[in-house]
C-alpha positions in Angstrom: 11.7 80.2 -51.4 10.1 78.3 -53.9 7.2 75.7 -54.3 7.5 72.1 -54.5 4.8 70.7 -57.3 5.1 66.6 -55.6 3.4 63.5 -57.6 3.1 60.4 -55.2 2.1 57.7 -56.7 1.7 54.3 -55.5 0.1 50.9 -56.6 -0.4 48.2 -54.1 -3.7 46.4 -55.3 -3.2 45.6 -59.1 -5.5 43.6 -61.2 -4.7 40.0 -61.4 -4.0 40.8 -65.0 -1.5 43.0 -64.8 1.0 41.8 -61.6 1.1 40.5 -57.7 -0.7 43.1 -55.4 2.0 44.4 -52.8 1.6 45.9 -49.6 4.1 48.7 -48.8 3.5 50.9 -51.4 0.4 53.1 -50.1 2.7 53.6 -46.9 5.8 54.9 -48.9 3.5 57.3 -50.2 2.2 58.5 -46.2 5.6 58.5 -45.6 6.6 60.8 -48.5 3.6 63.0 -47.5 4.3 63.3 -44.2 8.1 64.1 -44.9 7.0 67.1 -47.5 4.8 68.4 -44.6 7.2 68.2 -42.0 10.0 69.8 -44.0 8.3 72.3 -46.6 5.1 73.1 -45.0 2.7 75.6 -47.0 5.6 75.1 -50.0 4.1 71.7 -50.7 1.7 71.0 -53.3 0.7 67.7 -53.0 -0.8 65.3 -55.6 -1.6 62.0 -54.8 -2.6 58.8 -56.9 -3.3 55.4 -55.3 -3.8 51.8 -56.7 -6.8 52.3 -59.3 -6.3 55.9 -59.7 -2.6 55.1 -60.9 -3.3 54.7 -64.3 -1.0 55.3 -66.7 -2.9 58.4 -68.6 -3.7 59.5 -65.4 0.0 59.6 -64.6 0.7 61.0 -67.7 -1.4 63.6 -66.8 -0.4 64.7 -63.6 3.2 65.0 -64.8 2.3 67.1 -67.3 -0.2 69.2 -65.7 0.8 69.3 -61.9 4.5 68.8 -62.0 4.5 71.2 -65.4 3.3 74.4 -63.2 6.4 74.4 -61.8 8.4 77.6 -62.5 11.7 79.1 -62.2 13.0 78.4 -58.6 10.7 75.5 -57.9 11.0 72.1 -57.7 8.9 69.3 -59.2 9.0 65.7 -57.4 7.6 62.6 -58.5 7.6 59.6 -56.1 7.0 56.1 -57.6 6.4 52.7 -55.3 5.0 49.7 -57.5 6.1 47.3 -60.0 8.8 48.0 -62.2 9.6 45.5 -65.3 11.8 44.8 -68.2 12.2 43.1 -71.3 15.0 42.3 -73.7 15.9 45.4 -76.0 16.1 45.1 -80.0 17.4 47.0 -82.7 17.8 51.1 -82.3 16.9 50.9 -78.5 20.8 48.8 -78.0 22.2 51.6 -78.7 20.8 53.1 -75.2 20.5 50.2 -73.3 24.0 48.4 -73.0 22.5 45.7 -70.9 20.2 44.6 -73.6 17.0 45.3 -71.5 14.2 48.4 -71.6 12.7 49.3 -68.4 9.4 50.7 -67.6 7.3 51.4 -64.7 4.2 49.1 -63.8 1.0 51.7 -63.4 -2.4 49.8 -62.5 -3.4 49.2 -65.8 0.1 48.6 -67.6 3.9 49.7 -68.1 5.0 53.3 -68.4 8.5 53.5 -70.6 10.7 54.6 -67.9 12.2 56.8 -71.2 9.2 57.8 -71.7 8.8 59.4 -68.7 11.9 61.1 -68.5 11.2 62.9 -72.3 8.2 63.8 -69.8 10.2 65.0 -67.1 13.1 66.8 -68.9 9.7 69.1 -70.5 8.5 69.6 -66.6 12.5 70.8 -66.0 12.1 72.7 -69.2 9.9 75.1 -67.3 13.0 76.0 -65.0 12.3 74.3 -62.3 14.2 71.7 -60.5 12.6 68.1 -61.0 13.2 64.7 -59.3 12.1 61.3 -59.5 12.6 59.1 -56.5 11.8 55.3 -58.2 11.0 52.7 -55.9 10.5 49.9 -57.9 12.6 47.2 -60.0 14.7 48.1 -62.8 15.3 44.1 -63.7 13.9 40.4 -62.9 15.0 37.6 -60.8 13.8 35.7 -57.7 14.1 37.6 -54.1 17.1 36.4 -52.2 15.6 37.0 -49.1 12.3 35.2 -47.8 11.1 37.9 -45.7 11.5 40.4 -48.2 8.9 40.9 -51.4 10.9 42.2 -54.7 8.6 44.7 -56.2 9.1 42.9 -60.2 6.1 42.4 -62.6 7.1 40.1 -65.5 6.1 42.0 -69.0 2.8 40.3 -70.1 3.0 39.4 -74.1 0.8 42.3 -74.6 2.9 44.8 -73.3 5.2 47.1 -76.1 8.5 48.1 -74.0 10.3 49.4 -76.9 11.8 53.0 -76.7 10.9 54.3 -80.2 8.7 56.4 -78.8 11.9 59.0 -77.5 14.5 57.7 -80.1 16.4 60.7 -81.5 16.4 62.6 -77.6 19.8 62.0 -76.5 20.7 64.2 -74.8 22.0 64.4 -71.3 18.5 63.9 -68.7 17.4 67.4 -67.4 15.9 65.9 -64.5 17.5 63.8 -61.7 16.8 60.6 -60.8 17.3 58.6 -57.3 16.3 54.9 -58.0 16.0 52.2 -55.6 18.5 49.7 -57.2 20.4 49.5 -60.5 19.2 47.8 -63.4 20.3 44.6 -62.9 18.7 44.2 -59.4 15.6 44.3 -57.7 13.7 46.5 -55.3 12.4 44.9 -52.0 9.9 45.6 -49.6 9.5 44.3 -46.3 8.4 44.6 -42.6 10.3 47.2 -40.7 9.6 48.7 -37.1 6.0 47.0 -37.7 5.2 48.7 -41.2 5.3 47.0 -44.5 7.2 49.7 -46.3 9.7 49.5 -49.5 13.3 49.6 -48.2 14.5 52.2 -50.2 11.8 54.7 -49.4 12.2 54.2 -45.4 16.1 54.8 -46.1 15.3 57.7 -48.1 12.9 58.9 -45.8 15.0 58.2 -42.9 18.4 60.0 -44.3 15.9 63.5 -45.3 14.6 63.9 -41.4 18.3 63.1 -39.9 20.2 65.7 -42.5 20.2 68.9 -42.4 17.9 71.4 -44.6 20.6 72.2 -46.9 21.8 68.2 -47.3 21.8 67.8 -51.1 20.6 64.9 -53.1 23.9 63.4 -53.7 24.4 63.7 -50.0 20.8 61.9 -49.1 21.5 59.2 -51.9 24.3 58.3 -50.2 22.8 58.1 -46.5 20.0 55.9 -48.2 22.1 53.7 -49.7 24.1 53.0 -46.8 20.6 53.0 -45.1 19.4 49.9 -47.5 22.4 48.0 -46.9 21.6 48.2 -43.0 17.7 47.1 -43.5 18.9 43.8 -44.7 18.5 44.2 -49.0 21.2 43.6 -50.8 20.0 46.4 -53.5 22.4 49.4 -55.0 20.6 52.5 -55.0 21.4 54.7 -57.9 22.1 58.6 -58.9 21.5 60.0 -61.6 23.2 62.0 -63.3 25.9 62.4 -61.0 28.1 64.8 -62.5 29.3 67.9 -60.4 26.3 70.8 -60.9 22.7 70.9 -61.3 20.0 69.4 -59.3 22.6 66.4 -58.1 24.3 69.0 -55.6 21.4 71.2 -54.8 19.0 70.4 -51.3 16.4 67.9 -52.1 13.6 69.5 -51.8 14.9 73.2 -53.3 14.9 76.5 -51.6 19.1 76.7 -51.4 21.8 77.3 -53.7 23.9 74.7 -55.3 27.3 74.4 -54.5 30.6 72.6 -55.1 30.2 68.9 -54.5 33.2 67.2 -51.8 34.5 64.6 -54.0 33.9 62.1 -51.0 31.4 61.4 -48.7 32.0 59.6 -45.2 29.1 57.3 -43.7 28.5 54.5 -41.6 27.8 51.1 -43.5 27.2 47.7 -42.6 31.0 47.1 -42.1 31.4 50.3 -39.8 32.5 54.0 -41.6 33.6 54.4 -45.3 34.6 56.7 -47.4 33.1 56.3 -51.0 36.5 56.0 -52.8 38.9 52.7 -53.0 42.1 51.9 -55.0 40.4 52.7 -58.2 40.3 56.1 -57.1 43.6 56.0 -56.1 42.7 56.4 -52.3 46.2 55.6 -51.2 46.8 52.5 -48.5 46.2 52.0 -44.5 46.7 55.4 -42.5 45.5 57.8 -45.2 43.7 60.7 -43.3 40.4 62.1 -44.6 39.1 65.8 -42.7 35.4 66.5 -42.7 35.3 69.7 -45.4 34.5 73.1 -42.8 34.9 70.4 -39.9 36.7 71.5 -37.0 40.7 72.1 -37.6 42.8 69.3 -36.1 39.8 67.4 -35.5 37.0 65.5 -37.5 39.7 63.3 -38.5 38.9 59.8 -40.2 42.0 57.4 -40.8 41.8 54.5 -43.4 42.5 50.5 -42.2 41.3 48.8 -45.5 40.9 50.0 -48.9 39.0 48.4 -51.3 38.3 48.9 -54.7 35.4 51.2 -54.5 35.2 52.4 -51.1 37.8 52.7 -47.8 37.1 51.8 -44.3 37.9 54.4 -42.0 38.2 55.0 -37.9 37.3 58.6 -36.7 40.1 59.8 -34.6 39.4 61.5 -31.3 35.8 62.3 -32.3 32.1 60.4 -32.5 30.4 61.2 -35.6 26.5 60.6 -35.8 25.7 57.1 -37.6 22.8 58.9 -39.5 24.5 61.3 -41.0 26.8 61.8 -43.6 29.9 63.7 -43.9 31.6 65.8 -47.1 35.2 64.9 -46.4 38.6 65.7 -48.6 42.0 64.2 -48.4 44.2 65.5 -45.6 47.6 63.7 -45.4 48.8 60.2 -47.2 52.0 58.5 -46.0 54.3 59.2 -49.7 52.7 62.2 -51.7 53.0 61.1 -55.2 54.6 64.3 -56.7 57.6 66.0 -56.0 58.6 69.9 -56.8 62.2 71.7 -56.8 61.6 75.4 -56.4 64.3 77.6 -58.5 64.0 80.9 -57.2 65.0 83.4 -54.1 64.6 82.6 -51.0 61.3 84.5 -50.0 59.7 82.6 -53.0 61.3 79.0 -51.8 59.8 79.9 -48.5 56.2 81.2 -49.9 55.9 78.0 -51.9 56.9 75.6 -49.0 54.1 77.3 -46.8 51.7 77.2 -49.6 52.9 73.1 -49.7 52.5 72.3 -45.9 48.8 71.4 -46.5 48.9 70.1 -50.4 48.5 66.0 -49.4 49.9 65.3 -53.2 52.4 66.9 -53.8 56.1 67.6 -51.5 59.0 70.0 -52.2 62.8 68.1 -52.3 65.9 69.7 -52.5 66.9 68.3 -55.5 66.6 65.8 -58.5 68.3 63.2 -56.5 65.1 62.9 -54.1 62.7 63.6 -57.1 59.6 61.0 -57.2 58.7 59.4 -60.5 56.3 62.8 -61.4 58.3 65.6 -60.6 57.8 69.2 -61.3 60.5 72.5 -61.2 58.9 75.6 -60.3 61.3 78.4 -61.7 60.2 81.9 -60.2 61.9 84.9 -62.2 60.5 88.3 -63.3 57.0 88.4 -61.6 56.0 84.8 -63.1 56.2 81.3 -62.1 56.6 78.6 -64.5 56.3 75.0 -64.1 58.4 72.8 -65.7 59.0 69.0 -66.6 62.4 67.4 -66.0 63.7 68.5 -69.2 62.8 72.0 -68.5 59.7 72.6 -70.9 56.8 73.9 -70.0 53.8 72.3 -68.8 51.8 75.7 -68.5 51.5 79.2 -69.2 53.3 80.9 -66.6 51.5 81.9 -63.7 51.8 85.5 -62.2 54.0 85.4 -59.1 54.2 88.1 -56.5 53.9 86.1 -53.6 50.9 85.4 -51.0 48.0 84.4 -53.0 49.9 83.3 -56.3 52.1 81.1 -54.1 48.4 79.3 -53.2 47.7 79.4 -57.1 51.0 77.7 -57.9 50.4 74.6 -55.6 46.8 74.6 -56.9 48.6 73.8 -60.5 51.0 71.2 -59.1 48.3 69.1 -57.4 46.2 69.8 -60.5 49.0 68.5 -62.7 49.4 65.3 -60.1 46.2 64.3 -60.1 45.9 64.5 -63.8 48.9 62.0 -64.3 47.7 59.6 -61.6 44.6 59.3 -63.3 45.8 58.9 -66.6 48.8 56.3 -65.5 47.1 54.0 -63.1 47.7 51.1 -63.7 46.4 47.8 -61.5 47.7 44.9 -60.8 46.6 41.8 -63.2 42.9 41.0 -62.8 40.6 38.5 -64.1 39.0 41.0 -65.8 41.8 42.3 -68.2 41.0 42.3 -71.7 37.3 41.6 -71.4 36.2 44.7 -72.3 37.4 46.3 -75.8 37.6 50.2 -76.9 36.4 50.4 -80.6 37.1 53.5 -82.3 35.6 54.0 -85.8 35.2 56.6 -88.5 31.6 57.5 -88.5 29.8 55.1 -91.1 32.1 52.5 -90.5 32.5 49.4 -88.8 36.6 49.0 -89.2 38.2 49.7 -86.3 40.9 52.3 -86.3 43.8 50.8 -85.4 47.3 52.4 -83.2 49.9 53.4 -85.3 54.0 53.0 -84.3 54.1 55.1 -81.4 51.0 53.6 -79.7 48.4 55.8 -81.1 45.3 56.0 -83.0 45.8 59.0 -85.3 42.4 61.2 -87.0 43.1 63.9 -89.7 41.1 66.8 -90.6 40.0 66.4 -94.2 38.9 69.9 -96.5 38.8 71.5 -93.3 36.7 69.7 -91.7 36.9 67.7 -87.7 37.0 63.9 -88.2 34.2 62.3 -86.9 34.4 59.2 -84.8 32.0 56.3 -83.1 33.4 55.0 -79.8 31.9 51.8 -78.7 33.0 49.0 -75.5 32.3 45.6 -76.4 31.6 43.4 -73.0 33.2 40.0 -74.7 32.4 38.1 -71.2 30.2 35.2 -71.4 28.7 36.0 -68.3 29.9 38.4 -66.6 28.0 42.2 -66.3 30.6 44.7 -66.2 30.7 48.6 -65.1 31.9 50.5 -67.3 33.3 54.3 -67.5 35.4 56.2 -70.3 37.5 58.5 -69.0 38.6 61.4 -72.0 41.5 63.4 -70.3 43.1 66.1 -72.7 46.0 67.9 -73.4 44.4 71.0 -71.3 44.8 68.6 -68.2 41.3 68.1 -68.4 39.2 64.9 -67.7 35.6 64.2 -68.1 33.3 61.1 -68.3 30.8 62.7 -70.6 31.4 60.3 -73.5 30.2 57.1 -71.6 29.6 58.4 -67.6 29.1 54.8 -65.9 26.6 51.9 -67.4 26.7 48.1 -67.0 27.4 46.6 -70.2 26.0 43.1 -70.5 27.5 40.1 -71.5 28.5 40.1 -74.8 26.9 43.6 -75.0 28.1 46.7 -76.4 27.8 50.2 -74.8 28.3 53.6 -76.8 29.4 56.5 -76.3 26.9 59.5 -76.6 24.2 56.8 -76.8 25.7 56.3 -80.3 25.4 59.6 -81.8 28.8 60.4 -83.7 31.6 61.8 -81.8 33.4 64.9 -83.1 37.3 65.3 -82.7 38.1 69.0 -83.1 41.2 70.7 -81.6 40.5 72.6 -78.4 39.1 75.7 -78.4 41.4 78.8 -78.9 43.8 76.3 -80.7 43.1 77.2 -84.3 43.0 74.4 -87.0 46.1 75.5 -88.9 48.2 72.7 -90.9 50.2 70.9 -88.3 48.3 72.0 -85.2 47.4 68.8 -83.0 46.3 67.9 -80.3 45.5 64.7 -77.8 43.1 63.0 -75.9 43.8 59.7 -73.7 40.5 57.7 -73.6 41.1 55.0 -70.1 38.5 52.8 -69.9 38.0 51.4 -66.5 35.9 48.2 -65.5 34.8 47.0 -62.2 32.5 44.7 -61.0 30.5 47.2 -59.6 29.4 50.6 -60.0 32.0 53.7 -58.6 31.9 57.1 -57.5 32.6 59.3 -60.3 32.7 62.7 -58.9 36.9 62.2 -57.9 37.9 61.4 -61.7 36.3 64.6 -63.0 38.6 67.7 -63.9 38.1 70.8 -64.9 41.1 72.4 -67.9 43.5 73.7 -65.6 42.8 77.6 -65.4 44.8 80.0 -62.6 42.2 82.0 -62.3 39.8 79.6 -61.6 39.9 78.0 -57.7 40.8 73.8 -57.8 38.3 72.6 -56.2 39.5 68.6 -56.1 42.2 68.5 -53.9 41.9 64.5 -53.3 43.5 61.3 -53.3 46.9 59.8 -52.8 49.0 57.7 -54.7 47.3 55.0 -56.7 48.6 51.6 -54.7 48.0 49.2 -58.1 45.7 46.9 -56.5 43.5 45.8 -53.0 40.3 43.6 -52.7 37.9 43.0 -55.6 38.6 43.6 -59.0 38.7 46.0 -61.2 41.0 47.1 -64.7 41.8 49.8 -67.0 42.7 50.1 -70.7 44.0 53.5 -72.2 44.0 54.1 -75.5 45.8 57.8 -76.5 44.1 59.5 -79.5 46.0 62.1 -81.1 43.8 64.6 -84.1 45.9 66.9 -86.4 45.6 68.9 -89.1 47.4 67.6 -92.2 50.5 70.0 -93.8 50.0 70.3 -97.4 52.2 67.6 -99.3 55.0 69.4 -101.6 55.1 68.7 -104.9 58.1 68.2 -107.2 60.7 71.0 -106.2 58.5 71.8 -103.4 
């Protein structure tokens, strides 16, 4: 099992000069030790900087030289409580920061670029080690909403440079993980709890670490926290980052375990009573959907939904007590109407295989016959030792799938509920919303500034030129005059893929623009193993969605539908167009060829 290299910083008693002295910060940092004892023993190498030893060369330092020893099978964890500040963002550094602010960290003596320190970081993770930065301080300004609570917010001095030109031209994806006490438009609080002035954040976190289990990852401990913030009183969002499926996201906090595949929903108890962390955006169906703790036991550790919302559903556990600290990886396990519907063409063993293999598939049901076909329906036509799935018209979706019973029944489902999920996500549609049309796709050949606009049939259209992949920027203007919007672009393909890499879930600003890749160009070749012969194409449906406030990702990502590779998302019901709060989408389908030569006269 390996080390854990920890940094705990904290900075209660700043200069006059620099910001407001707080008072909970040197006991996050005794709470943070005493965790790393309790839980990793003679694994923990422990670091510790308070108030005037905080500088920030002397955090610089440690990052580099404590939190760099760590190797392969390690982890490296910083721990920040303090001041945290922002100012307004200008030229390059927009193309990063869609809500027009840069961020940094509030040492003793002055601000650390909070992208500074992650160039820092990513070198630490570098070294092979997993690294993590728990942040518990504010990410933007404001007054406290709450009397008995203390925001932990230094307004920039004149002084102070909070420009990010420093790490321009590193754009790619974070190696390290970040949990952060609040988004970037809130604030962090601090306040008196059980007696001790402590941030709110860091006694959730804390809190969630000693009630889960030694294998609870950090997408599992983020989520207990937040919950855990809600409950203390502070009306702050704790954040994840990144929070795509792999990596340090859905390994154990503190190292020593494998990764391993993230539940696309997580059950815990909130202020309201128990959720689960999907809504109608997510398609999470409507009252009595049924959601079964993953390895819980069968027929039991049953939730069932009475309100969904737009980013989360609250649920009652059914015959069973779960523990209020803890949270639960749960998947879908029954929905009132599956959305897809399957006729099987084949004998009678393979009808039967398949309807077995269907009893427990939540999205998908087998019918007689077109006349009780749903709007997506699929024929399975078994003959020869293969199975192919076909549309209504009888072409293929697929490549056939072996078929000799058993197991390929289970693979044959496992495409049908791939295939559904896939068209949920890219036709949901809501109902009308205030926020239609506020938010704008822009797609543009790289260099210029002219949109590309739909042709005919509804679509924007790029062309291989000498060869070459078109190159593209993708930008989402924010046109609101005062609204801040979350924002995430959705790219599903023609493999029945969907990913979020593009633009993975940022507030855009009012009147604000986020890009995609940070702004770095976007290239728009055909898949790979499709070769780039005149008249090949292929497509891409970009859906925006826009919310009012930040959404679990982890259910809208797909892998390119392989049958030999295990589905591993078997969630969500049929999308029910609408609920409480607001949210919208906008798809824009984006098709890229390769030109046939143009005859010439005779030709």
């Amino acid at each position: 099992m390996g080390r854990i290299k920890a940094l705990l910083v904290g900075v209660d008693d700043y200069p006059e000069s620099v910001a407001t002295p707080l008072g909970g910060c040197a006991n996050d940092v005794a709470a943070a030790h005493r965790l790393l004892t309790d839980l990793a023993g003679e694994r923990a190498d422990v670091m510790v900087l308070l108030d005037d030893e905080a500088t920030v060369d002397a955090v610089t330092d440690a990052v580099v030289r404590h939190l760099g020893a760590a190797g392969d099978g390690d982890t490296a964890l910083l721990w920040f409580s303090g001041h945290g500040t922002q100012r307004e963002a200008t030229g390059d550094d927009l193309l990063i920061e869609a809500t027009g602010l840069n961020q940094a960290l509030v040492c003793v003596d002055g601000p650390l670029l909070d992208k500074r320190l992650g160039a820092l970081l990513d070198t630490v993770a570098a070294g092979g080690g997993q690294v993590v930065a728990v942040l518990d301080c504010c990410h933007s300004g404001g007054a406290s909403r709450d009397a008995e609570l203390t925001a932990r917010y230094a307004p920039p001095l004149p002084a102070w440079d909070l420009g990010a030109r420093d790490t321009q031209g590193s754009r790619t994806p974070p190696r390290h993980l970040l949990l952060a006490a609040c988004r970037l438009d809130q604030q962090s609080f601090e306040g008196w709890f059980d007696g001790v002035r402590q941030g709110a954040f860091t006694r959730a976190l804390v809190s969630a670490a000693r009630a889960a289990g030694d294998d609870a990852t950090c997408r599992e401990l983020l989520a207990a926290a937040a919950v855990g913030v809600q409950r203390l009183g502070s009306g702050q969002r704790p954040v994840l980052y990144p929070d795509l499926p792999g990596g340090a996201v859905d390994r154990p906090f503190l190292g020593g375990g494998a990764g391993r595949a993230p539940s696309p929903h997580l059950l815990s108890h909130g202020p309201d009573g128990w959720e689960v962390d999907c809504g109608s955006v997510h398609g999470a169906g409507a009252r009595g959907t049924e959601f079964a703790v993953v390895d819980g036991e069968p027929g039991r550790s049953v939730v069932q939904a009475w309100e969904v919302g737009v980013g989360r559903t609250l649920v009652t556990p059914v015959g069973w007590v779960p523990e209020q600290e803890r949270v639960y990886p749960v998947e879908l396990s029954a929905v009132a109407l599956p959305p897809g519907t399957v006729a099987v063409d084949g004998s009678a063993a393979a009808v039967r295989e398949l309807a077995e293999a269907l009893s427990d598939a939540p999205l998908v049901r087998l019918v007689d016959g077109p006349e009780d076909a749903g709007d997506l329906h699929f024929r399975v036509r078994v003959r020869d030792g293969a199975a192919q799935v076909l549309r209504r018209d009888g072409t293929a979706f697929t490549e056939p799938v072996p078929y000799g019973g058993g197991a390929d029944a289970r693979r044959v489902v496992d495409c049908l509920t791939h295939l559904t999920r896939w068209h949920q996500l890219r036709d949901m549609t809501p109902r009308p919303s205030l926020l239609d049309e506020l938010v704008r796709v822009e797609i543009t050949s790289w260099g210029s500034d002219e949109p590309l606009r739909r042709d005919a049939a509804g679509e924007i259209v790029c062309a291989y030129a000498d060869g070459q992949a078109p190159w593209v920027s993708i930008r989402l203007h924010n046109s609101s005059p005062d609204r801040t919007l979350w924002c995430l672009l959705l790219d599903l393909t023609d493999s029945y893929a969907c990913h979020s890499l593009l633009y993975p879930g940022h507030f855009i600003g009012p009147g604000r623009t986020g890009y995609a890749l940070d702004g770095e160009p976007v290239q728009l070749s055909l898949p790979r193993g499709r070769a780039a012969v005149p008249g090949a194409e292929g497509w891409d449906w970009l859906k925006l969605i826009v919310a009012e406030g930040e959404l679990n990702t982890l259910p809208f990502q797909l892998p390119a539908w392989d049958p030999w590779t295990p589905f591993g998302i078997r969630d969500l019901g049929p999308v029910p167009g609408g609920g409480p709060g607001r949210w919208t989408t906008v798809t824009l389908p984006l098709r890229t060829l390769v030109p046939k030569p143009i005859s010439g006269p005779g030709g």
